[in-house]
DSSP file (Angstrom, degrees, kcal/mol; ACC not computed):
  #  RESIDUE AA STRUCTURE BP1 BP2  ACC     N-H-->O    O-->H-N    N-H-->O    O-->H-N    TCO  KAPPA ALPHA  PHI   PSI    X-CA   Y-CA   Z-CA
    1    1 A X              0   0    0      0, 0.0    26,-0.1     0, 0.0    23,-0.0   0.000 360.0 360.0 360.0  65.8  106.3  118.2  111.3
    2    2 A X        +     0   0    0      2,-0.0     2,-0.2    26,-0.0    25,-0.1   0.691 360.0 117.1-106.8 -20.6  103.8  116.5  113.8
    3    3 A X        -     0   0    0     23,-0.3    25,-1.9    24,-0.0     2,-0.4  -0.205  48.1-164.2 -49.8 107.8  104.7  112.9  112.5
    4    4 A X  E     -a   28   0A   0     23,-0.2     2,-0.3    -2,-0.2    25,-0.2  -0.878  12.2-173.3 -99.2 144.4  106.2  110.8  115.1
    5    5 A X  E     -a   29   0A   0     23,-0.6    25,-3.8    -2,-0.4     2,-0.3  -0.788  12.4-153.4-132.9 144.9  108.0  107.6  113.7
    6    6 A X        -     0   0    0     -2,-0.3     2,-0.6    23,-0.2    25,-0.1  -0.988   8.9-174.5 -85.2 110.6  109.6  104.6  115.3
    7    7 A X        -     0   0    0     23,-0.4    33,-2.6    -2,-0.3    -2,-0.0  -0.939  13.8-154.9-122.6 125.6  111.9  102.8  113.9
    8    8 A X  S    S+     0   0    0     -2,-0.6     2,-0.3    31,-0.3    33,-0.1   0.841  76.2   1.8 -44.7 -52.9  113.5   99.5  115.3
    9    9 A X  S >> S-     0   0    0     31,-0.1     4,-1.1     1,-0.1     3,-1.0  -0.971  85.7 -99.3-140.9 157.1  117.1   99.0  113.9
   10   10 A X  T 34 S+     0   0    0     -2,-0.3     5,-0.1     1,-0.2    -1,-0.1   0.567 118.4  69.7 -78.8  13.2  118.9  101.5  111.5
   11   11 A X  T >> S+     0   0    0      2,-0.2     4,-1.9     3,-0.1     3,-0.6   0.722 106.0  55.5 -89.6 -13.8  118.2   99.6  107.9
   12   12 A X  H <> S+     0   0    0     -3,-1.0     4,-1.6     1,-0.2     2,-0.3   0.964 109.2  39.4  -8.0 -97.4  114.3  101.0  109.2
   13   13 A X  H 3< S+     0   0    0     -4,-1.1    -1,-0.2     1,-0.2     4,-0.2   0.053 114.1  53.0 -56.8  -7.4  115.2  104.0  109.5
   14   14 A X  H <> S+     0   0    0     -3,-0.6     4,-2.8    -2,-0.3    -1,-0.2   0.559 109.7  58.0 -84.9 -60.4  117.6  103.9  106.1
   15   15 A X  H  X S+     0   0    0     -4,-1.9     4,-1.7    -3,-0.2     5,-0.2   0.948 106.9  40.2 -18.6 -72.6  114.6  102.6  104.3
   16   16 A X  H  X S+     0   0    0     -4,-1.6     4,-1.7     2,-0.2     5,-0.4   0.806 103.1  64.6 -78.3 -20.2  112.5  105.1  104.9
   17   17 A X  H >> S+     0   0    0      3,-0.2     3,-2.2    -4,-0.2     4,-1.9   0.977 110.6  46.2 -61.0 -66.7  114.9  108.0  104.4
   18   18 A X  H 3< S+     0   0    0     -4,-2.8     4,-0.2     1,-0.3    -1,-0.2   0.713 123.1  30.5 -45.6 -34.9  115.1  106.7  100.7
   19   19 A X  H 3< S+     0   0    0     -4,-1.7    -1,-0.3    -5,-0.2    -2,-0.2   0.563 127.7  37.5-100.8 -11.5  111.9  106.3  100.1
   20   20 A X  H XX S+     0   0    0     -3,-2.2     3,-2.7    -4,-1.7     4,-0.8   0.866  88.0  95.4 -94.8 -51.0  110.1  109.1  102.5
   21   21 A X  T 3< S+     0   0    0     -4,-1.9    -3,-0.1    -5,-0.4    -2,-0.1   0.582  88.1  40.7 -38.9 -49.7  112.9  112.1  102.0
   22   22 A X  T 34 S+     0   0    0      1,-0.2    -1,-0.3    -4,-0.2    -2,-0.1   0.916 118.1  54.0 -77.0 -29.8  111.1  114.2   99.1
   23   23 A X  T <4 S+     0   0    0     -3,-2.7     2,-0.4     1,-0.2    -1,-0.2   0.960 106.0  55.8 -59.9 -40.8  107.6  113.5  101.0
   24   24 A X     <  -     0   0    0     -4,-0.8    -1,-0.2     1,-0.1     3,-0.1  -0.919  48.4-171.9-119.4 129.9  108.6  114.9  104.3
   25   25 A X  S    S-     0   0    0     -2,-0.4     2,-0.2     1,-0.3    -1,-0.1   0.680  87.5 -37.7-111.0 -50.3  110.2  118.6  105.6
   26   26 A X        -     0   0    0     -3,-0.0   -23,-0.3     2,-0.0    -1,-0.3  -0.790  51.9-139.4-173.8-177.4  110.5  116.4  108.8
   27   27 A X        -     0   0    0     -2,-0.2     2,-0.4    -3,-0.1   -23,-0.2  -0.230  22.5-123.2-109.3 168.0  109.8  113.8  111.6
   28   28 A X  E     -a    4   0A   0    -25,-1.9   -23,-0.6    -2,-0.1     2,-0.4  -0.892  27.3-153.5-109.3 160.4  109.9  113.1  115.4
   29   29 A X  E     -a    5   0A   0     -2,-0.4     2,-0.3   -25,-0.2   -23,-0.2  -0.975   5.0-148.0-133.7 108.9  111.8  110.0  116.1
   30   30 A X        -     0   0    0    -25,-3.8   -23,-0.4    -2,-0.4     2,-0.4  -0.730  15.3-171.7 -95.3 151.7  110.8  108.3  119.2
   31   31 A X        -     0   0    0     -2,-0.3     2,-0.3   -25,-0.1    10,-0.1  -0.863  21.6-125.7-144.3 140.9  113.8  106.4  121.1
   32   32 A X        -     0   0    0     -2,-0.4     7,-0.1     8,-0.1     3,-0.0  -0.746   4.0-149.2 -95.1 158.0  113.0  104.2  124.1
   33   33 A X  S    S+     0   0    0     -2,-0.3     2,-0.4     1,-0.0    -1,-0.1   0.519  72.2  50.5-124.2 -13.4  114.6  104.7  127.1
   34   34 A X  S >  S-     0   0    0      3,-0.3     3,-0.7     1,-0.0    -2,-0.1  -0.892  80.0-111.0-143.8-163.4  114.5  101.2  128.1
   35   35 A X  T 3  S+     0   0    0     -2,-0.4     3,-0.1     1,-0.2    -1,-0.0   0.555 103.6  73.8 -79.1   9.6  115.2   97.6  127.2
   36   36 A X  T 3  S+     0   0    0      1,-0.3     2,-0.5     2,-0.0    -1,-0.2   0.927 103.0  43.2 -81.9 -35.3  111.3   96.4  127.0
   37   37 A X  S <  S-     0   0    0     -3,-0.7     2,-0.5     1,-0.0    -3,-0.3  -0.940  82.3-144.0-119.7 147.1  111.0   98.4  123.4
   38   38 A X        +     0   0    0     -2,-0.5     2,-0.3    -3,-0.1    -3,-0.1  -0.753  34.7 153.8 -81.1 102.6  113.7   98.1  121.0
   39   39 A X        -     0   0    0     -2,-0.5   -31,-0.3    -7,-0.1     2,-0.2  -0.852  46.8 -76.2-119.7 169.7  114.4  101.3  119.0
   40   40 A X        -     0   0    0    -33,-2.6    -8,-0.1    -2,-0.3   -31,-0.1  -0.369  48.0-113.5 -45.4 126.8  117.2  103.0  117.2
   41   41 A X     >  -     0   0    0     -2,-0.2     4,-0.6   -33,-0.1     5,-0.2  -0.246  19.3-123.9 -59.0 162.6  119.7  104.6  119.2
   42   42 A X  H >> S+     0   0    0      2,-0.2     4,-5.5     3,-0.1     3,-1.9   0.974 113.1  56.3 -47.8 -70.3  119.9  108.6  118.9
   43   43 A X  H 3> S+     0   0    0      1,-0.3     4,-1.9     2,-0.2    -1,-0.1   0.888 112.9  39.9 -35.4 -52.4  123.6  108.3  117.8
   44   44 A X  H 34 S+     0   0    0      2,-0.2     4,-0.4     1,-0.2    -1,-0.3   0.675 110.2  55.4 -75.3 -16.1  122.6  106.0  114.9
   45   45 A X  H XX S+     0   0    0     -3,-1.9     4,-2.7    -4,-0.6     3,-0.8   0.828 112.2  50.4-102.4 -55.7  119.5  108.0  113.9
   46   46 A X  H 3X S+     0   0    0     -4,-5.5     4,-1.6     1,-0.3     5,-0.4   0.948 107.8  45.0 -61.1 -68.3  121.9  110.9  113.7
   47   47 A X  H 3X S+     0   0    0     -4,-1.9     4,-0.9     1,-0.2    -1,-0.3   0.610 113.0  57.6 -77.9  -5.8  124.6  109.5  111.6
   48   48 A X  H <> S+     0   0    0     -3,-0.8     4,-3.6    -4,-0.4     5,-0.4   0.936 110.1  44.5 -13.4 -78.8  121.5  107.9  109.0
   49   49 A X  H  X S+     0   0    0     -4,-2.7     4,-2.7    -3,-0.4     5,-0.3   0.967 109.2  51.3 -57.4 -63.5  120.2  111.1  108.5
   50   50 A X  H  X S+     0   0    0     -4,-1.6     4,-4.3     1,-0.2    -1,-0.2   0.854 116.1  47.1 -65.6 -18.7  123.7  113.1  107.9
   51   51 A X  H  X>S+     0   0    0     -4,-0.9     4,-1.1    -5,-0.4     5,-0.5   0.978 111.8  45.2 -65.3 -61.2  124.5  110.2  105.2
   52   52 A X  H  X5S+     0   0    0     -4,-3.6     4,-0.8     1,-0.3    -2,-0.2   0.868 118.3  46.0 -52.2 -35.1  121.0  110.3  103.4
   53   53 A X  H  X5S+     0   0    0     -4,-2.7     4,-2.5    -5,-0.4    -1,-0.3   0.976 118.9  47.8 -63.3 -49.7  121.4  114.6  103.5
   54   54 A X  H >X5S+     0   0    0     -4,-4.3     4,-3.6    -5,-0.3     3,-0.5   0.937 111.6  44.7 -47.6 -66.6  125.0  113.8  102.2
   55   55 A X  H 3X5S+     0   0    0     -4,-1.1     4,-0.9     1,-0.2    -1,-0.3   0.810 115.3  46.6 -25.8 -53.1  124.2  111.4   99.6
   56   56 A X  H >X<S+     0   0    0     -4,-0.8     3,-0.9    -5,-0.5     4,-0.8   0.960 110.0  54.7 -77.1 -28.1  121.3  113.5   98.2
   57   57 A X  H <X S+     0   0    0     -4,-2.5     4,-2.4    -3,-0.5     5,-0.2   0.900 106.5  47.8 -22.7 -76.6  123.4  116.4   98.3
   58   58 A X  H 3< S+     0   0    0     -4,-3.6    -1,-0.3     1,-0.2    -2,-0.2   0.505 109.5  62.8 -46.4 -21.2  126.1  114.5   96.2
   59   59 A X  H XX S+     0   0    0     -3,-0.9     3,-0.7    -4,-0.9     4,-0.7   0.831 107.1  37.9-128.2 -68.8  123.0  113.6   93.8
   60   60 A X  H 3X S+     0   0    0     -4,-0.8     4,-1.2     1,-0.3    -2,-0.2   0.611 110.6  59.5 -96.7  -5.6  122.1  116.9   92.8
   61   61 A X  H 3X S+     0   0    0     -4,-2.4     4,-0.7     2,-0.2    -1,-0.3   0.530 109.5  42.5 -48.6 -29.8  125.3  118.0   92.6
   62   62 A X  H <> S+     0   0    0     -3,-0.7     4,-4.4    -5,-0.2    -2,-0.2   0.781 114.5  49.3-101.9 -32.7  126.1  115.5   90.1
   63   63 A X  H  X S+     0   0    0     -4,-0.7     4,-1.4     1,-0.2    -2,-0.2   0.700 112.8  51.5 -97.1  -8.3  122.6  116.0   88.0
   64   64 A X  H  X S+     0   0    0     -4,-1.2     4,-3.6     2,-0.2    -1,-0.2   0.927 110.3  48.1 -69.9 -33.0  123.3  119.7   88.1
   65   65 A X  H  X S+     0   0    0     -4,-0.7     4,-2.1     2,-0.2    -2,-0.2   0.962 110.0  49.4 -51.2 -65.0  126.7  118.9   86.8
   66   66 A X  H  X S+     0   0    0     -4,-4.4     4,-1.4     1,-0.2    -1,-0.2   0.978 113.5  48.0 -45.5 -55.3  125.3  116.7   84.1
   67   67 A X  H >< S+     0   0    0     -4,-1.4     3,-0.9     2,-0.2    -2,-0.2   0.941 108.8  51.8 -53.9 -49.6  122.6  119.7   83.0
   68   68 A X  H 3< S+     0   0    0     -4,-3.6    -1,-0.2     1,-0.3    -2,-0.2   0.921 106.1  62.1 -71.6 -41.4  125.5  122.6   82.9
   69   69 A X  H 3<        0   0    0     -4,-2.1    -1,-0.3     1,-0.2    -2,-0.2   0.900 360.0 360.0 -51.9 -44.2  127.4  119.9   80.4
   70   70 A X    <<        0   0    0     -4,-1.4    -1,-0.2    -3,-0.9    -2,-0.1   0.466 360.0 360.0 -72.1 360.0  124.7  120.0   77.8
């Protein structure tokens, strides 16, 4: 987990969860601390991530459900 990322606004960062999650175990997230570079807040970062965990969660939950039916 040495990859540090930026991401600008949180549909970035939503993006890439969808399309990054299975690649990566995890990231760094760099946040600016003032108003010359524009990042994602922390707060928003956070609640990103717990949907995309939720969501996938819900995912395999559902395709395990579908396999046990057969």
């Amino acid at each position: 987990m040495n990859e540090q990322m930026l991401f600008t606004n949180r549909l970035r960062f939503r993006e890439w969860l969808i399309n990054n999650h299975i690649n990566y175990n995890g990231i760094w997230l760099i946040f600016a601390k003032s108003e010359i570079l524009k990042t994602l807040q922390p707060d928003k970062a956070l609640q990103e991530a717990l949907c995309s965990v939720e969501l996938k969660d819900k995912s395999s939950a559902n395709f395990e459900n579908a396999r046990n039916d057969r």
